[in-house]
N, CA, C and O atoms as a DFTB+ gen file, in Angstrom:
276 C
 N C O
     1  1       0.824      -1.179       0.000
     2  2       0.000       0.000       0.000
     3  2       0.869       1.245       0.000
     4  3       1.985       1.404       0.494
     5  1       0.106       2.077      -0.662
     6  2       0.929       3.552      -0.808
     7  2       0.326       4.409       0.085
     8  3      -0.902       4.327       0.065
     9  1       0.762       5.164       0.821
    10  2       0.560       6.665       1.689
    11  2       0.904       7.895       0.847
    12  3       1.983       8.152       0.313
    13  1      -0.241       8.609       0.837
    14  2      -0.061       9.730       0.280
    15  2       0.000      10.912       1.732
    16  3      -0.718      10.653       2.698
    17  1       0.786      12.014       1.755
    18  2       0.438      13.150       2.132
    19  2      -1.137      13.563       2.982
    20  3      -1.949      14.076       2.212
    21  1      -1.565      13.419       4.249
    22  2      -2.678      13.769       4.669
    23  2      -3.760      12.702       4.186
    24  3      -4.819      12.844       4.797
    25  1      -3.772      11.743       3.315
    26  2      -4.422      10.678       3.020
    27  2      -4.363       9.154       3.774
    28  3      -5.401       8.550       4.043
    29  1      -3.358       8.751       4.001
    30  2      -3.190       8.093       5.038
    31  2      -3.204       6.680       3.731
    32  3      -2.961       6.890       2.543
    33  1      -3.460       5.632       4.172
    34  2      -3.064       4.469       3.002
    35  2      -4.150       4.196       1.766
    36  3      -5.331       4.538       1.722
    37  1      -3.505       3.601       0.956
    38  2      -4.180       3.820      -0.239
    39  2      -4.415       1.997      -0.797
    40  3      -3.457       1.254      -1.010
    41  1      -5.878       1.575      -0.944
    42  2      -6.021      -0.011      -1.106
    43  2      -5.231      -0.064      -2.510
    44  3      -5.039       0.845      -3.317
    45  1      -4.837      -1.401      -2.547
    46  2      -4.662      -2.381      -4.073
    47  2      -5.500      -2.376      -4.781
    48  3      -5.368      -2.442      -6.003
    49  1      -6.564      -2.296      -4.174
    50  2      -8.383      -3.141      -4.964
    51  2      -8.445      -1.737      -5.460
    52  3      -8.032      -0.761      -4.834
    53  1      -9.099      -1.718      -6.854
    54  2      -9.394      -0.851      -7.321
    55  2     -11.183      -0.634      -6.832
    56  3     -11.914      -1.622      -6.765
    57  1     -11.744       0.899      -6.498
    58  2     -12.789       0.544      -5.614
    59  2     -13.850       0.541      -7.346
    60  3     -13.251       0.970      -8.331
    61  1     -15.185       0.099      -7.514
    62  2     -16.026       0.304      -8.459
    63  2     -16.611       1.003      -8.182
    64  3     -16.932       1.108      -6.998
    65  1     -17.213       2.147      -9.464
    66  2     -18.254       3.209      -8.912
    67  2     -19.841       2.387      -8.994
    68  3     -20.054       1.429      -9.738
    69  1     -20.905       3.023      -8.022
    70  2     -22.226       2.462      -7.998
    71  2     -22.819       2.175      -9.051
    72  3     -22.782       3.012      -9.952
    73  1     -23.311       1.320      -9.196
    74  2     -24.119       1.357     -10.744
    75  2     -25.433       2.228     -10.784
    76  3     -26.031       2.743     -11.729
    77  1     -25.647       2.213      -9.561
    78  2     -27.016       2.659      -9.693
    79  2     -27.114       4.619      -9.690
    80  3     -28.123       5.222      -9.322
    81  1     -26.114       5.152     -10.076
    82  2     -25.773       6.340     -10.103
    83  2     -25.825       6.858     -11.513
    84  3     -25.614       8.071     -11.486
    85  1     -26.005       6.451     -12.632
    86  2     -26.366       6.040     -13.982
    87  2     -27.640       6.112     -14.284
    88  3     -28.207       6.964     -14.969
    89  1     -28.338       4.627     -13.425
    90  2     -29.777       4.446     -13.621
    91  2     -30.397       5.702     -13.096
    92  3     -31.282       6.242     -13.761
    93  1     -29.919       6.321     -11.709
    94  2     -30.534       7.416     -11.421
    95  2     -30.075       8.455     -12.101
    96  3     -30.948       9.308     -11.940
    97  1     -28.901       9.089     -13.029
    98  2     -28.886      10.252     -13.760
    99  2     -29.565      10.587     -14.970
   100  3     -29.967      11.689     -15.342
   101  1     -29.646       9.263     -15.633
   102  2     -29.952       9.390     -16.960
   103  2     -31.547       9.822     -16.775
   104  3     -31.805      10.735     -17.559
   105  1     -32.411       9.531     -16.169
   106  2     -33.915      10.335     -16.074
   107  2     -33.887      11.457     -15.939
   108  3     -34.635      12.213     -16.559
   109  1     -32.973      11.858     -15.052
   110  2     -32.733      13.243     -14.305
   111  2     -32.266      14.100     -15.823
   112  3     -32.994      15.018     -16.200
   113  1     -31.352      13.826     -16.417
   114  2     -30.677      13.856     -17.565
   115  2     -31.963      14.610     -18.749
   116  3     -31.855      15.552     -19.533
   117  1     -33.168      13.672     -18.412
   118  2     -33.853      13.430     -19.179
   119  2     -35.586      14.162     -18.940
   120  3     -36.626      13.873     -19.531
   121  1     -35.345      15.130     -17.894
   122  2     -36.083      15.938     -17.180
   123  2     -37.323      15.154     -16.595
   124  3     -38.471      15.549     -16.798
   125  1     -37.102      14.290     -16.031
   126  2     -38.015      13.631     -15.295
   127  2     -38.218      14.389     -14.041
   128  3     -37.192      14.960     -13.670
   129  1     -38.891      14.499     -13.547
   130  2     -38.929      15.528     -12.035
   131  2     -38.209      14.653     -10.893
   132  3     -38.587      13.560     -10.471
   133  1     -37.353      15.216     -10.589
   134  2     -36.408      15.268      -9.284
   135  2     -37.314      14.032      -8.197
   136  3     -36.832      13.003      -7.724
   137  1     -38.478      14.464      -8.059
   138  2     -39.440      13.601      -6.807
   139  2     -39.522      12.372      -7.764
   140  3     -38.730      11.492      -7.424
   141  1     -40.345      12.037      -8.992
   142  2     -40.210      10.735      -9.259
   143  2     -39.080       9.854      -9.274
   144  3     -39.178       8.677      -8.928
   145  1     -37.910      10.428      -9.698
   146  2     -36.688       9.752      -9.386
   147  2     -36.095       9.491      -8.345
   148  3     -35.174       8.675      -8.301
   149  1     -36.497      10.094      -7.415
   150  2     -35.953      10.249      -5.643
   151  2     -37.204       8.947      -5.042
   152  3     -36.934       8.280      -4.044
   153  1     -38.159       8.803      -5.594
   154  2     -39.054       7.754      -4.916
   155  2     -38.633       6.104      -5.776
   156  3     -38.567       4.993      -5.249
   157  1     -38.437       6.429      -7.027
   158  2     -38.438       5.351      -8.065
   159  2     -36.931       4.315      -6.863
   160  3     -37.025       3.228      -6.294
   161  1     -35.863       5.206      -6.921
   162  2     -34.329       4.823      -6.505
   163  2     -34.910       4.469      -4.807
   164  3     -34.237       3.730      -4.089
   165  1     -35.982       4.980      -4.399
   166  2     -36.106       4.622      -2.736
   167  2     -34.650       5.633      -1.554
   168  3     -33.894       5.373      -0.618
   169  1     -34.952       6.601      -2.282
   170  2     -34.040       7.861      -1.817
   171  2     -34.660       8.660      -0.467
   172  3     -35.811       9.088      -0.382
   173  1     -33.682       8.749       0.498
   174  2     -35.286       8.923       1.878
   175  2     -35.550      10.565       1.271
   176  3     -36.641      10.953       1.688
   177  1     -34.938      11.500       0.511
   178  2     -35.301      12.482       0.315
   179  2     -35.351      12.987      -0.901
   180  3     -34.225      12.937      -1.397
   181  1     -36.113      13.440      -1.599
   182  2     -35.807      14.678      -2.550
   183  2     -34.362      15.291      -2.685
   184  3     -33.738      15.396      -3.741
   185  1     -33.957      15.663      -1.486
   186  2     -32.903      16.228      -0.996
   187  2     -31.053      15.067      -1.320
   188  3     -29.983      15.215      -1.910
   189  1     -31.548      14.324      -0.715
   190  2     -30.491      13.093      -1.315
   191  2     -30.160      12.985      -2.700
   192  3     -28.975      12.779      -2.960
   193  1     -30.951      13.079      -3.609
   194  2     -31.538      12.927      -5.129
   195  2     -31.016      14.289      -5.713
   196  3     -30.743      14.307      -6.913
   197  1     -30.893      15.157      -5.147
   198  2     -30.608      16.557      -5.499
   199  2     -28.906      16.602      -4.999
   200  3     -28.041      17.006      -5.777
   201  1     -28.657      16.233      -3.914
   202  2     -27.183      16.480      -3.653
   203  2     -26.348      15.438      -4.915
   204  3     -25.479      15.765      -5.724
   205  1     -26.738      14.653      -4.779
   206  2     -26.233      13.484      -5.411
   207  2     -26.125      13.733      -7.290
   208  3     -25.172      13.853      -8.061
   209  1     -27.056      13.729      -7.400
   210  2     -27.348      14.024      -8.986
   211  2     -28.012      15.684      -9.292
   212  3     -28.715      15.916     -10.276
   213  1     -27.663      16.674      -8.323
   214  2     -27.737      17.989      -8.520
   215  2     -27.240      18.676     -10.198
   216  3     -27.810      19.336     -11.067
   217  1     -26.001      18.133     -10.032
   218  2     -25.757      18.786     -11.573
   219  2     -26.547      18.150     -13.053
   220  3     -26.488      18.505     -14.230
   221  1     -27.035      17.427     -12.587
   222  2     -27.896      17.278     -13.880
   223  2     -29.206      17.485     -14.158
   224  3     -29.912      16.926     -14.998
   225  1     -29.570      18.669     -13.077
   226  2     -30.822      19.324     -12.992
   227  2     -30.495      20.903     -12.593
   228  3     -31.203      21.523     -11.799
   229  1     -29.326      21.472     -13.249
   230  2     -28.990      22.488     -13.283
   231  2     -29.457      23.470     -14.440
   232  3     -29.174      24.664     -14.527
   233  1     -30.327      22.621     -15.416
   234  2     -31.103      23.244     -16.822
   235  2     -32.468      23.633     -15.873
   236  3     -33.226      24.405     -16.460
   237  1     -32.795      23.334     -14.861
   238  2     -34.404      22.964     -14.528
   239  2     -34.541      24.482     -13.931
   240  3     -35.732      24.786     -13.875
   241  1     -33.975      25.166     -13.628
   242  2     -34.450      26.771     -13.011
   243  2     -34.538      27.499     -14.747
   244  3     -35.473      28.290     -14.870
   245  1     -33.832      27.330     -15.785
   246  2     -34.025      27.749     -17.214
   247  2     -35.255      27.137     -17.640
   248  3     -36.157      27.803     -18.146
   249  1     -35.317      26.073     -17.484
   250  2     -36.683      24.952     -18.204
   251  2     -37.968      25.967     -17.261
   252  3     -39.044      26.251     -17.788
   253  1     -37.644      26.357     -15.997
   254  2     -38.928      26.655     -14.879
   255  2     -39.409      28.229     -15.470
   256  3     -40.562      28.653     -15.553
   257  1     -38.130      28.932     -15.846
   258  2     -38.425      30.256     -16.234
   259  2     -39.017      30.399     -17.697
   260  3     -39.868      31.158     -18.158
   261  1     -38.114      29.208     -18.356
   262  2     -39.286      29.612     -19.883
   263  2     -40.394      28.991     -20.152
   264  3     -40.948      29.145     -21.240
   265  1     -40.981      28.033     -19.002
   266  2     -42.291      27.834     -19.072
   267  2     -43.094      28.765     -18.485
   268  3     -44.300      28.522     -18.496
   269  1     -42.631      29.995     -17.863
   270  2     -43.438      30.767     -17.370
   271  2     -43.636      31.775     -18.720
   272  3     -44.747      32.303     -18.757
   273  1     -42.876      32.062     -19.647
   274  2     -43.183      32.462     -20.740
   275  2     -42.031      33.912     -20.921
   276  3     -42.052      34.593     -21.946
């Protein structure tokens, strides 16, 4: 194992990212509303769903203003 600087040891195993971080962007991606995707994934919040996959609902305050006209 390697030690980095303020990191402390570093595994062999390479770690895998979630899969299910995908299944939940690509709706989001796809302007599905924030709450159906936060219930679909079993997310205890709205809020979870938003920290997590926030940047891909960064069009949705533009999408909110030009539906107001």
């Amino acid at each position: 194992m390697e030690e980095h600087e303020g990191q402390g040891a570093l595994s062999d195993r390479p770690v895998l990212p979630d899969p299910r971080h995908p299944q939940a962007s690509w709706p989001l991606a796809r302007n599905v509303p924030v709450h159906a995707v936060s219930a679909r994934f079993g997310h205890e919040s709205v809020t979870t769903t938003v920290v997590t996959h926030g940047h891909l609902v960064d069009d949705a305050d533009r999408l909110a203003a030009d539906a107001r006209g």
